[in-house]
DOLOPA-78371 format. One line per field, with one value per residue (C-alpha): residue number from 1; residue in one letter; x, y, z. Coordinates in pm, whole numbers. Example, Ala and Ser with C-alpha at 12.3 -4.5 7.8 and 13.67 -1.06 7.14 Angstrom:
// residues 2
n <- 1, 2 .
res <- a, s .
xx <- 1230, 1367 .
yy <- -450, -106 .
zz <- 780, 714 .
//
This chain:
// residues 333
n <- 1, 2, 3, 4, 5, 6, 7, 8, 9, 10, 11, 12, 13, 14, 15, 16, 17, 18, 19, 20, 21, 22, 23, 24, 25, 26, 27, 28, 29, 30, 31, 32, 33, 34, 35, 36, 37, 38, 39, 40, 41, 42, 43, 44, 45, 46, 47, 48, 49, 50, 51, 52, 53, 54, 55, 56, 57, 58, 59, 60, 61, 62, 63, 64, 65, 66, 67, 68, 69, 70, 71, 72, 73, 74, 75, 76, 77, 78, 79, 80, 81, 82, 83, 84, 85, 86, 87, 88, 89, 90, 91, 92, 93, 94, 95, 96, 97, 98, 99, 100, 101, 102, 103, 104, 105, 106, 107, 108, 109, 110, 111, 112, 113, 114, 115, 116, 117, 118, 119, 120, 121, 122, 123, 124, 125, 126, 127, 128, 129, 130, 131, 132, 133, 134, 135, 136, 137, 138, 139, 140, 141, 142, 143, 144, 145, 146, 147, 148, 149, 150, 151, 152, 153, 154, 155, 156, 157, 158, 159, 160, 161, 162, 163, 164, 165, 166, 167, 168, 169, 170, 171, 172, 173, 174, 175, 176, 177, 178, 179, 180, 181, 182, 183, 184, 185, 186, 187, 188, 189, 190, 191, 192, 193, 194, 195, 196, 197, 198, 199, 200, 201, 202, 203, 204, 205, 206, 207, 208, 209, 210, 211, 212, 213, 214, 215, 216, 217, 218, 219, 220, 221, 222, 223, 224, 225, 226, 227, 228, 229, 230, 231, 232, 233, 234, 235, 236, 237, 238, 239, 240, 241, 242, 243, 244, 245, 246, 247, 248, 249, 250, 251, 252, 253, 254, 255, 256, 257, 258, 259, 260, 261, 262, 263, 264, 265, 266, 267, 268, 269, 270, 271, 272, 273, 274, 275, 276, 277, 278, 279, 280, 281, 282, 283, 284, 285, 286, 287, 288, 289, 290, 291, 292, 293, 294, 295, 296, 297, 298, 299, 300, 301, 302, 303, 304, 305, 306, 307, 308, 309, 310, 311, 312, 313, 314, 315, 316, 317, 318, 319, 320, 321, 322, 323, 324, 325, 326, 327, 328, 329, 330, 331, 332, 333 .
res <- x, x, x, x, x, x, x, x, x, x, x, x, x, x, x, x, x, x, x, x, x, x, x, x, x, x, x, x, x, x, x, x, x, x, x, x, x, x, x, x, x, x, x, x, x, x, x, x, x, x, x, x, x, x, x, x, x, x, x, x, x, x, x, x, x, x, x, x, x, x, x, x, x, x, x, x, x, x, x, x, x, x, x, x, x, x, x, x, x, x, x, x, x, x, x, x, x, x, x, x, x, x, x, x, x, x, x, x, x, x, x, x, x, x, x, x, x, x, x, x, x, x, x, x, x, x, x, x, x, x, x, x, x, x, x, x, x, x, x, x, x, x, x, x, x, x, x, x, x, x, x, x, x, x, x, x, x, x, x, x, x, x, x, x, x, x, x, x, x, x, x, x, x, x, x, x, x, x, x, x, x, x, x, x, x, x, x, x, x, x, x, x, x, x, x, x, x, x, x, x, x, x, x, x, x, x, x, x, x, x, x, x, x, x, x, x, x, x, x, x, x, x, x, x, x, x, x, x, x, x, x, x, x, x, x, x, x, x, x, x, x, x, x, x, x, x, x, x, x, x, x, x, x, x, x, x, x, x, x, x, x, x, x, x, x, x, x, x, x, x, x, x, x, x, x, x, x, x, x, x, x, x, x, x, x, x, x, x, x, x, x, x, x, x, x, x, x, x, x, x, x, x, x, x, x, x, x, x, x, x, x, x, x, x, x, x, x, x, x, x, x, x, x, x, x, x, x, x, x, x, x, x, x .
xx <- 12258, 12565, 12540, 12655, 12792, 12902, 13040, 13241, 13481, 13538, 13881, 13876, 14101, 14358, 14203, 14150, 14120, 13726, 13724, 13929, 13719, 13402, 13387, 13686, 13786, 13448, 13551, 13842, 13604, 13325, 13625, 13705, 13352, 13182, 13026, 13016, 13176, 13259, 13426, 13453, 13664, 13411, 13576, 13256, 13177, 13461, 13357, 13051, 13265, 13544, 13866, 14192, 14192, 14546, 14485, 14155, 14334, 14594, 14355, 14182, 14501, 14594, 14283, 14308, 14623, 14513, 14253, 14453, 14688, 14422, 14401, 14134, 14228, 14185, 14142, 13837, 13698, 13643, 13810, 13780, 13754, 13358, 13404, 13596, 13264, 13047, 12720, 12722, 12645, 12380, 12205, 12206, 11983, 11723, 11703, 11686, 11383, 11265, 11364, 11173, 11330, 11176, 11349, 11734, 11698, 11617, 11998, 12150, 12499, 12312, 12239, 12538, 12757, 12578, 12539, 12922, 12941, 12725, 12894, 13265, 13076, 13152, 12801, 12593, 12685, 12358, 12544, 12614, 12222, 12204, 12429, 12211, 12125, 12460, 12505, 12221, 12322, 12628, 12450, 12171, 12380, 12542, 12263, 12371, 12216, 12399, 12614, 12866, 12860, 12996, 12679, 12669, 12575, 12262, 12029, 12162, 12158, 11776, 11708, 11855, 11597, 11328, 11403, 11470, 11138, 10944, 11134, 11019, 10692, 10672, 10821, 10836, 11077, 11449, 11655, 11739, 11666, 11953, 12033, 12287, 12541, 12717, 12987, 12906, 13148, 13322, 13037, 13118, 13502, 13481, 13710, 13969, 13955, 13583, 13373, 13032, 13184, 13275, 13648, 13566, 13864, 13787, 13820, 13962, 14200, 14372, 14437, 14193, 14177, 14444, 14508, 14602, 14948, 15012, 15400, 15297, 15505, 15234, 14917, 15015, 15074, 14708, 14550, 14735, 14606, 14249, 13997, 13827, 13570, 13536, 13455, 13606, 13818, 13681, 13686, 13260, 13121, 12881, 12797, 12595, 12746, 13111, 13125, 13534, 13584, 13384, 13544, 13830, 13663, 13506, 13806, 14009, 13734, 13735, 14127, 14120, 13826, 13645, 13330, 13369, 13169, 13369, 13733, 13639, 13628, 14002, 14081, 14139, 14242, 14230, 14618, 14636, 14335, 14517, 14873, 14668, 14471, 14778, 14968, 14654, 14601, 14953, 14964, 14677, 14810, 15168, 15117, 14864, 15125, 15398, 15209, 15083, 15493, 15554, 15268, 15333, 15640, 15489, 15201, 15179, 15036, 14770, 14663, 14635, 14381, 14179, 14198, 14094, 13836, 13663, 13606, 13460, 13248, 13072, 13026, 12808, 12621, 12574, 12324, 12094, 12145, 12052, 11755, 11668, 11638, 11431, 11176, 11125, 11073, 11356, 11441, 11738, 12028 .
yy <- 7185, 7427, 7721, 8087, 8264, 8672, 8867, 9174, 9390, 9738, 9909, 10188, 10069, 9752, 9406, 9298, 8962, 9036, 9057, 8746, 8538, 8691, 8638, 8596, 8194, 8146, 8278, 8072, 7785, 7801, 7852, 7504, 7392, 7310, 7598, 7897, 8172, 8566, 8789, 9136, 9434, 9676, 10039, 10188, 10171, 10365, 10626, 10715, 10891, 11160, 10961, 10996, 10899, 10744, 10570, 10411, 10280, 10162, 9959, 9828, 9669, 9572, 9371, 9208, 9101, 8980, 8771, 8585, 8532, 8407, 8127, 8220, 8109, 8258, 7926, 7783, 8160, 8498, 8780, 9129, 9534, 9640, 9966, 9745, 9616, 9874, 9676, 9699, 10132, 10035, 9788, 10029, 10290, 10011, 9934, 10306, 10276, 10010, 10071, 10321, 10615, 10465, 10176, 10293, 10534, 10236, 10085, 10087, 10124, 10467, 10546, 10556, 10667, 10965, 11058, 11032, 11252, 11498, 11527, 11588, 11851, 11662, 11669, 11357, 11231, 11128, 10784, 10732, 10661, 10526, 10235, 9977, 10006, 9956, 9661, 9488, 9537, 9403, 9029, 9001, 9130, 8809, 8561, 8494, 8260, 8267, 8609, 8526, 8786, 8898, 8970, 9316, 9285, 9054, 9378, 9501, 9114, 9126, 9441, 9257, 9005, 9253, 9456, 9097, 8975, 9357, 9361, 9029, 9060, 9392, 9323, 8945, 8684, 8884, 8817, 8511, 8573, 8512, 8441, 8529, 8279, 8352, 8204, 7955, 8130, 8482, 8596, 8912, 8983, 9332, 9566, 9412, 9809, 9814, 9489, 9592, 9752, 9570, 9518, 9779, 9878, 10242, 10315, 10575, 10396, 10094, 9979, 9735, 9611, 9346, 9381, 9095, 9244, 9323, 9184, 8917, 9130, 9350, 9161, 8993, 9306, 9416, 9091, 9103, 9438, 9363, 9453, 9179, 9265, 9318, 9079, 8752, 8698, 8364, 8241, 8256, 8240, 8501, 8764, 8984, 8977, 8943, 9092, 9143, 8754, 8634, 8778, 8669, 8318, 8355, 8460, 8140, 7916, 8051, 7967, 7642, 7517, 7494, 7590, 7889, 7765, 7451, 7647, 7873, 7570, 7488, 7852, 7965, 8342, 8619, 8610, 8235, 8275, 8563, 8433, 8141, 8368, 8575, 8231, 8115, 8448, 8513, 8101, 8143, 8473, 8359, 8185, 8473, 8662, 8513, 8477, 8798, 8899, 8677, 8802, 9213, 9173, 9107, 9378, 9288, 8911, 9056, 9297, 9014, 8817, 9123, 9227, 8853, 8831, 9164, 9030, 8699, 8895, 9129, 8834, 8666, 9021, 9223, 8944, 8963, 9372, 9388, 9172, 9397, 9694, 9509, 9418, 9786, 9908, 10060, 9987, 9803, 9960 .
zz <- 6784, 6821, 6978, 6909, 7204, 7215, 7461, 7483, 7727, 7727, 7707, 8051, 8192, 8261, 8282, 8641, 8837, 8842, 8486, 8445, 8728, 8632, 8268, 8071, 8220, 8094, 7734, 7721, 7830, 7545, 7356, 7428, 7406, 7052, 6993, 6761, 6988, 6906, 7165, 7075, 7238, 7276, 7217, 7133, 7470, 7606, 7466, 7677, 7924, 7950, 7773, 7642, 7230, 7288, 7562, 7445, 7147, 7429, 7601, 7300, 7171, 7560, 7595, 7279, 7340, 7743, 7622, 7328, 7663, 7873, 7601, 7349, 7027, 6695, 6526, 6737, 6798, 6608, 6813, 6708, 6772, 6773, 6570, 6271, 6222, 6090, 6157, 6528, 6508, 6172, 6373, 6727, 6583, 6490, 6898, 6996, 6804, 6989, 7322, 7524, 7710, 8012, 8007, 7966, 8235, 8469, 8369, 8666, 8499, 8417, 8705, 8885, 8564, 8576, 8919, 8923, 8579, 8764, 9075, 8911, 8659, 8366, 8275, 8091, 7753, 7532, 7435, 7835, 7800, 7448, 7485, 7649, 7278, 7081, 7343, 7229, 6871, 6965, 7050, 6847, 6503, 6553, 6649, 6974, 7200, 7480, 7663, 7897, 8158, 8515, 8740, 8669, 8320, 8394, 8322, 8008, 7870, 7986, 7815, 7499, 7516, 7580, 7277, 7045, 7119, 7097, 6706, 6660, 6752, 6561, 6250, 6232, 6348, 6305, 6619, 6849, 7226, 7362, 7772, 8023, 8184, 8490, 8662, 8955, 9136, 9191, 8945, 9088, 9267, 9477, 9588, 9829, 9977, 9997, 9988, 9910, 9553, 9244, 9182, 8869, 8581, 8657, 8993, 9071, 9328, 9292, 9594, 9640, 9305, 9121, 8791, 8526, 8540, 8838, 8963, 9243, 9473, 9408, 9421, 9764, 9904, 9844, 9869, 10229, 10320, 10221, 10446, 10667, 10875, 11260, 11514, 11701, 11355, 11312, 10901, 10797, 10455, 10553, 10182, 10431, 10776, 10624, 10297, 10321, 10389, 10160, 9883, 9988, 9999, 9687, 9509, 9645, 9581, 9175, 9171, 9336, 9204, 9531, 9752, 9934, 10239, 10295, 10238, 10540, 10774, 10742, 10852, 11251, 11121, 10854, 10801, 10684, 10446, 10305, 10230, 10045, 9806, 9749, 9705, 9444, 9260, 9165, 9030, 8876, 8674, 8648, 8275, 8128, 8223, 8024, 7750, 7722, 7743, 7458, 7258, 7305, 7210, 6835, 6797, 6442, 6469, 6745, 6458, 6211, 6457, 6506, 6136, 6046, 6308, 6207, 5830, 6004, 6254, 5948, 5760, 5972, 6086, 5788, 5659, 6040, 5994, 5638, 5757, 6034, 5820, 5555, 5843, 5988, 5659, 5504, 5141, 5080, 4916 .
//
């Protein structure tokens, strides 16, 4: 039986080598696979925080572009912008009125977005709370079965099951329950700067993070200066004890197709280890790169795949939204 498969990325800020490692390869590899799969640019999203209108649509049209690069093709997959879909914001409000207040507090995305919004003085937006919500309308409008997600999107694909299965059991069979899939490896790239912190779009520094564009001049320089950690300087695969190394490890073993733990034995230093993931990351970005060249170059055939892919995407989710209102008791139009 095929699958269907959605999964999104958010436009705030430039595509990065944990985005790529954590869950874009594995876009480009369902891609591949023969199943039903939608990946959506989720600009919606973005605006949760404090943003620049040009620059979001910036990003929106960067990604886009990125992940046709990456090798996800419009032929075997539907790529589009969320808010060119109008069902995705019709179908939200249905799971604020299933979700409890309770439970999208306890987002740890939440959490820490808004502990940073308070400390700056930028103050909470409602929809910074709200859009554990639109992200589950996001997957269930289309059916999904399966998410393909970096770690840190495990909870919100949980809370998507917990609200499919409260709506069905509600109002009657509507939604699939879908399930996360993670990476076996690099599930979750950090900060090259600071180890114990995801390798996030936003941060405010960029040192320690390499984006998909980076020059390789560029992302051997801060693969080089990443931190380690201190001690004899011997090569462990040690999360806990050695958080610096093995991100470094992990990150090789997601480019060369190896385990982490068996990499670190043919290392004696730090500075070795290094050249080689500088060495791997800039191969392993060298053809999305050119591609991505070749493909900004002519904005215009970008647009039609997301134009195309948006009249794809509402056709398969205005039916499981029309649905969806029928079942909670509104009259249909």
């Amino acid at each position: 039986m095929t699958k269907r498969i959605f999964s999104g990325i958010k436009p705030t800020g430039h595509l990065t080598l944990g985005n790529y490692l954590g869950a874009v390869r594995q876009w480009v590899a369902a891609d591949r696979a023969p199943d039903e799969a939608l990946f959506c640019v989720v600009d919606l999203h973005a605006l949760t925080v404090e943003h620049e209108p040009a620059r979001v649509r910036r990003l929106s049209r960067q990604a886009a572009t990125l992940l046709l690069a990456a090798g996800l093709s419009p032929e075997k997959c539907t790529l589009f912008v969320q808010s060119h879909v109008d069902e995705h914001t019709r179908l939200a409000y249905l799971m604020e009125c299933t979700a409890s207040d309770g439970e999208l507090r306890r987002m740890i995305q939440y959490k820490e977005k808004a502990a940073r919004a308070q400390a700056t003085g930028e103050g909470v937006r409602l929809s910074l709370l709200t859009y554990p919500a639109l992200m589950a309308a996001d997957i269930l409008a289309y059916g999904a079965s399966e998410v393909p997600v970096g770690e840190d999107q495990r909870q919100h694909v949980e809370l998507t099951r917990d609200l499919a299965v409260r709506f069905n059991q509600r109002y009657g069979h509507t939604f699939t329950v879908p399930k996360a899939t993670l990476p076996t490896v690099a599930a979750r790239v950090m900060d090259l700067q600071d180890p114990t912190s995801k390798m996030g779009k936003s941060h405010e520094s960029g040192a320690g993070i390499v984006y998909l564009l980076d020059e390789p001049a560029v992302i051997a320089k801060k693969v080089m200066r990443a931190v380690t950690d201190s001690g004899d300087g011997a090569v462990v695969y040690d999360r806990e004890a050695r958080p610096g190394v093995a991100n470094l490890l992990d990150v090789l073993a997601a480019c060369s197709g190896g385990d982490p733990a068996v990499l670190a034995d043919g290392y004696s230093g730090y500075g070795a280890l290094k050249r080689d993931v500088a060495d791997a990351v800039v191969e392993l970005l060298r053809p999305l790169q050119e591609r991505h060249a070749g493909l900004a170059a002519d904005p215009g055939a970008v647009e039609k795949v997301l134009r195309e892919g948006a009249e794809r995407a509402r056709a398969l989710a205005r039916p499981v939204v029309n649905r969806a209102y029928e079942a909670i008791g509104l009259l249909a139009p």
